[in-house]
C-alpha positions in Angstrom: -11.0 7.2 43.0 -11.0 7.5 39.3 -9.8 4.5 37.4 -7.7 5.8 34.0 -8.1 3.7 30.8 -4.9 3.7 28.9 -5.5 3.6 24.9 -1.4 3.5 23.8 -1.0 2.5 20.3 0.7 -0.4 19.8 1.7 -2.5 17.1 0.5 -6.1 16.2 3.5 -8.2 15.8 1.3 -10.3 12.8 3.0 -7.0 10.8 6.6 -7.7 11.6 9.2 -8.8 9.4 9.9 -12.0 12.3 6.5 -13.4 11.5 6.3 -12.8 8.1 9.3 -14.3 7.3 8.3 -17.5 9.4 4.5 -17.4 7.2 6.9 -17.1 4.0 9.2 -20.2 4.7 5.6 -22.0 5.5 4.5 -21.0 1.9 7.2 -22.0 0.1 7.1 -25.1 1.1 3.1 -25.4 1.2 3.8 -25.0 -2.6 6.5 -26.9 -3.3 4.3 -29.9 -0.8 1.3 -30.0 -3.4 3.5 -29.4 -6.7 6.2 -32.4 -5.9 3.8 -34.8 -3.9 0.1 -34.0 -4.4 -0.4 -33.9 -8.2 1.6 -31.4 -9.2 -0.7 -28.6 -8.6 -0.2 -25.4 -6.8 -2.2 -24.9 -3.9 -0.7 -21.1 -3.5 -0.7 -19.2 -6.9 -3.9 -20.2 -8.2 -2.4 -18.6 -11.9 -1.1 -21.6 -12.8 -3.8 -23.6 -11.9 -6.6 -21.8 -14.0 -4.1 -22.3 -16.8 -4.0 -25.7 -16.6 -7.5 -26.2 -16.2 -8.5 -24.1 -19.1 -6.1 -26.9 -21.3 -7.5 -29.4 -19.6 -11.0 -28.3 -20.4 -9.6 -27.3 -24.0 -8.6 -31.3 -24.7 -11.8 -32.3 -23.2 -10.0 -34.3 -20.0 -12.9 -33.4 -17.8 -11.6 -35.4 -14.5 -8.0 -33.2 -15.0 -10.3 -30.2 -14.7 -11.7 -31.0 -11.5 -8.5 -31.8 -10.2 -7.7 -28.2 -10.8 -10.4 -26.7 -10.8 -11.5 -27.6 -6.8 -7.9 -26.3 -5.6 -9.7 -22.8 -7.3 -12.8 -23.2 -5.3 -11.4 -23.9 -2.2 -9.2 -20.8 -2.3 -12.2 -18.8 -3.1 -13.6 -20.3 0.2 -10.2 -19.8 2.1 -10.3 -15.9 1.5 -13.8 -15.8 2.6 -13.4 -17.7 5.7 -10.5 -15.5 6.8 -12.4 -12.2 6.1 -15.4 -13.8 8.5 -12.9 -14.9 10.8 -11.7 -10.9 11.1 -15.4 -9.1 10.9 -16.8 -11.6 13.5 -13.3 -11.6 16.0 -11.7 -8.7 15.2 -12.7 -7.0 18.5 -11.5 -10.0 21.4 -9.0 -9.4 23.6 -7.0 -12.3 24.5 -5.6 -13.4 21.3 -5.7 -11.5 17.8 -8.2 -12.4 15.2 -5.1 -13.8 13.1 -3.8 -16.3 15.6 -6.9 -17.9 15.2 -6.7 -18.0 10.9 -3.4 -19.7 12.1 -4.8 -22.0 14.7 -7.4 -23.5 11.7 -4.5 -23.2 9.3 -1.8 -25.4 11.5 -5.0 -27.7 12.3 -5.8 -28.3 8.8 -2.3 -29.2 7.2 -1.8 -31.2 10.2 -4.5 -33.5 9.0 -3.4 -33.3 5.0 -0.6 -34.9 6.6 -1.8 -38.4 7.1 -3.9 -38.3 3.7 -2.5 -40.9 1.3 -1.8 -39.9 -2.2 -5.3 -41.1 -3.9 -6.7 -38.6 -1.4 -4.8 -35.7 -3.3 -7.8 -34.0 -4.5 -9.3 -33.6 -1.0 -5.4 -32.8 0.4 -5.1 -29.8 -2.3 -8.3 -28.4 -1.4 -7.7 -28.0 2.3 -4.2 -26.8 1.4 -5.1 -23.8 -0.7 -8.0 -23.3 1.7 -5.9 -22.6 4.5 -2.9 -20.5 2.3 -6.0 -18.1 0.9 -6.9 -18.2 4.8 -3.1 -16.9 5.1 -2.7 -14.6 2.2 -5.8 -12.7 2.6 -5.3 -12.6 6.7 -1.5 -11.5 6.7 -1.0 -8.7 3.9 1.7 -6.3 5.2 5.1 -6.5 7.0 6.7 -3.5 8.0 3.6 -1.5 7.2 4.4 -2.6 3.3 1.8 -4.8 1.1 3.4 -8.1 0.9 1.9 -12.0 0.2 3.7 -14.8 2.3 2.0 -17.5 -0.3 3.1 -15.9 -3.4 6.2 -13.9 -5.0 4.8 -12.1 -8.0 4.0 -8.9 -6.3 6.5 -8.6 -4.1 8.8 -9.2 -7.0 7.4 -5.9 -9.1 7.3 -3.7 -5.2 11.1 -4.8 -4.7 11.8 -3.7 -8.0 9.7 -0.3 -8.0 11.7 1.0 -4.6 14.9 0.0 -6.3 14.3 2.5 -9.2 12.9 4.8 -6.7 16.0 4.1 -4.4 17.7 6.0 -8.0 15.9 8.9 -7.8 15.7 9.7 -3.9 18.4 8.0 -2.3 16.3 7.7 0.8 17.2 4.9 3.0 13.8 4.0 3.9 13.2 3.4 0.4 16.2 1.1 0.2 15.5 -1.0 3.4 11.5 -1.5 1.6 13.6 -2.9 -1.2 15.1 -5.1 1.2 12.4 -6.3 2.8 10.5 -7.5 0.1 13.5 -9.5 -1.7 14.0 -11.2 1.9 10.7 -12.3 2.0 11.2 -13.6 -1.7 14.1 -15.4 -0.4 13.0 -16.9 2.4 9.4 -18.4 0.3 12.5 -19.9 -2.4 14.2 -21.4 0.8 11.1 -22.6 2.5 10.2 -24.2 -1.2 13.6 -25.9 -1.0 13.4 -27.0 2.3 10.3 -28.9 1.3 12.1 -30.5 -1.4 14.6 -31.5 0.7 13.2 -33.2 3.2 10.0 -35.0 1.0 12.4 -38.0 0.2 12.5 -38.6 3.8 9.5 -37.3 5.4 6.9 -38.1 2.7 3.3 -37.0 2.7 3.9 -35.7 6.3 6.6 -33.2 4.7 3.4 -30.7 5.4 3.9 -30.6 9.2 7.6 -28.9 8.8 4.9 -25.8 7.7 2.2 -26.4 10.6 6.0 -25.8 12.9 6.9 -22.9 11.3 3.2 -21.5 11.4 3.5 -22.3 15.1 6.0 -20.2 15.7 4.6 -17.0 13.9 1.5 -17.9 16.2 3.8 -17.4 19.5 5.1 -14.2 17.5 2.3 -12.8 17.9 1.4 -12.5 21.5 4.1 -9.7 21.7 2.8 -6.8 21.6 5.4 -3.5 21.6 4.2 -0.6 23.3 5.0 3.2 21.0 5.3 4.5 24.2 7.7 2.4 25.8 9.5 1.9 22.8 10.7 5.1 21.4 12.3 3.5 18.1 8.7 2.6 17.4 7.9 5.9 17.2 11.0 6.8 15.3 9.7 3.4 12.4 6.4 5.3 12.5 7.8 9.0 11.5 9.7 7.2 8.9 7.0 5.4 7.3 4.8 9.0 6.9 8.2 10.5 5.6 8.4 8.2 3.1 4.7 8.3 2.1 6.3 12.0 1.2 8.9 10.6 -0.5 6.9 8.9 -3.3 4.3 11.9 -3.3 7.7 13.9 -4.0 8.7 11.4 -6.6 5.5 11.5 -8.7 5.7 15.3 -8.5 8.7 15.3 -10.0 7.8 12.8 -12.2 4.9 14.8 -13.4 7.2 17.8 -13.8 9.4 16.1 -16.0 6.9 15.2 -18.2 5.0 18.0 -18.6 8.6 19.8 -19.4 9.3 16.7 -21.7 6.5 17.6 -23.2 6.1 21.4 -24.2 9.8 20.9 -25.0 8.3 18.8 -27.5 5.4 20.5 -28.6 8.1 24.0 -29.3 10.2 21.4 -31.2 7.5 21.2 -33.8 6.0 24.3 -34.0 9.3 25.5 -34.7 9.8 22.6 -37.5 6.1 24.1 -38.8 6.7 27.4 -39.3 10.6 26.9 -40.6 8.9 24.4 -43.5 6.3 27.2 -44.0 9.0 29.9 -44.5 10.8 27.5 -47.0 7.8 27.3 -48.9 7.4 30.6 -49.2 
């Protein structure tokens, strides 16, 4: 009696717009935690942070520096732990290699949440530690290249498939567009739901985002089958059509160009030899 392995495809539910939305919410209000109550610094777009500690090294305030400058560390840290995390359990069976990012995650802010403010320092660092943890384990929803810590790049991809929405009318294209400005929504509402509630909840305002981080870790023990599921396979043909899309769109991007261009290049040949006849 032969035993038959089955090797379906599947897909991870860590890439669905559910959990991402849930890891978004959790980042807004990670950031809007550390900026309002920690120090004002931001434990998730590290931009701001090497700004302010260049001015702060600038004027010569040295301990401003390090309180700026360890938030930077530790997110260097925070990206590497998380790519360990995934070459050492990327292969085990019973849970995904991303649950456990969010199990040390959920663990950590749990603790920043019974840190008193003069243990900011040591707070921020384990905060933007576990968001690089997030950011560099959780990079696409819907098969699309998104951050739940950050908005900048989701921003400029929102806007690119809007003017590509222009050109091809494609729906797919449209519904990307979508996507991303939801999860831009969702980080601003998950920023203001930390505001809101820090009056009342304090330094412990963190553990609203170890909840939400909870529930993209239940998330994730679905697992949809292509096979059973045959509007899975219909999400997958779209996806590879609309890879064709934008290999259509640069084609006739090029296209235009190059006829932009020898149009152009005519125009002022002909301008040449008219001025040399008039010279003549």
């Amino acid at each position: 009696m032969s035993t038959k392995i089955s090797h379906r495809p599947h897909r991870q539910m860590s890439e669905s717009f559910l959990t991402a939305g849930f890891l978004s919410l959790s980042g807004g209000l990670q950031d809007a935690y550390t900026y309002m109550s920690r120090g004002k610094v931001f434990a998730n777009a590290q931009t701001g942070n090497i700004v302010l500690l260049s001015q702060s090294i600038g004027s010569g305030d040295w301990p401003l520096a390090i309180h700026y400058l360890v938030p930077l560390l530790s997110f260097a840290l925070g990206v590497a732990a998380a790519e360990l995390i995934r070459q050492t359990f990327q292969n085990i069976r019973k849970v995904h290699w991303r649950q456990l990012v969010l199990i040390i995650e959920i663990f950590l802010l749990f603790f920043v949440g019974f840190m008193p403010d003069r243990w900011n320092l040591m707070a921020n660092a384990m905060v933007s530690f576990s968001c690089a943890m997030q950011v560099q384990a959780f990079r696409k929803v819907n098969g699309y290249g998104f951050a739940s810590t950050m908005c900048i790049g989701n921003m400029r991809s929102a806007m690119e498939s809007v003017c590509a929405y222009r050109i091809t009318k494609s729906r797919k294209t449209l519904e990307k567009a979508v996507c991303y400005f939801g999860i831009i929504l969702l980080f601003a509402l998950g920023a203001g739901l930390g505001g809101y509630v820090l009056p009342a909840f304090g330094m412990r305002t963190i553990w609203f985002s170890c909840l939400l981080l909870l529930v993209s870790f239940s998330l994730m023990f679905i697992r949809e089958e292509i096979d059973e599921h045959p509007e899975l396979q219909q999400e997958a043909k779209a996806i590879a059509e609309e890879k064709n899309t934008d290999k259509e769109i640069l084609k006739q991007e090029e296209k235009a160009f190059r006829k932009d261009l020898e149009k152009d290049i005519k125009k002022d040949i002909k301008e040449e030899i008219e001025d040399r006849i008039l010279k003549k």
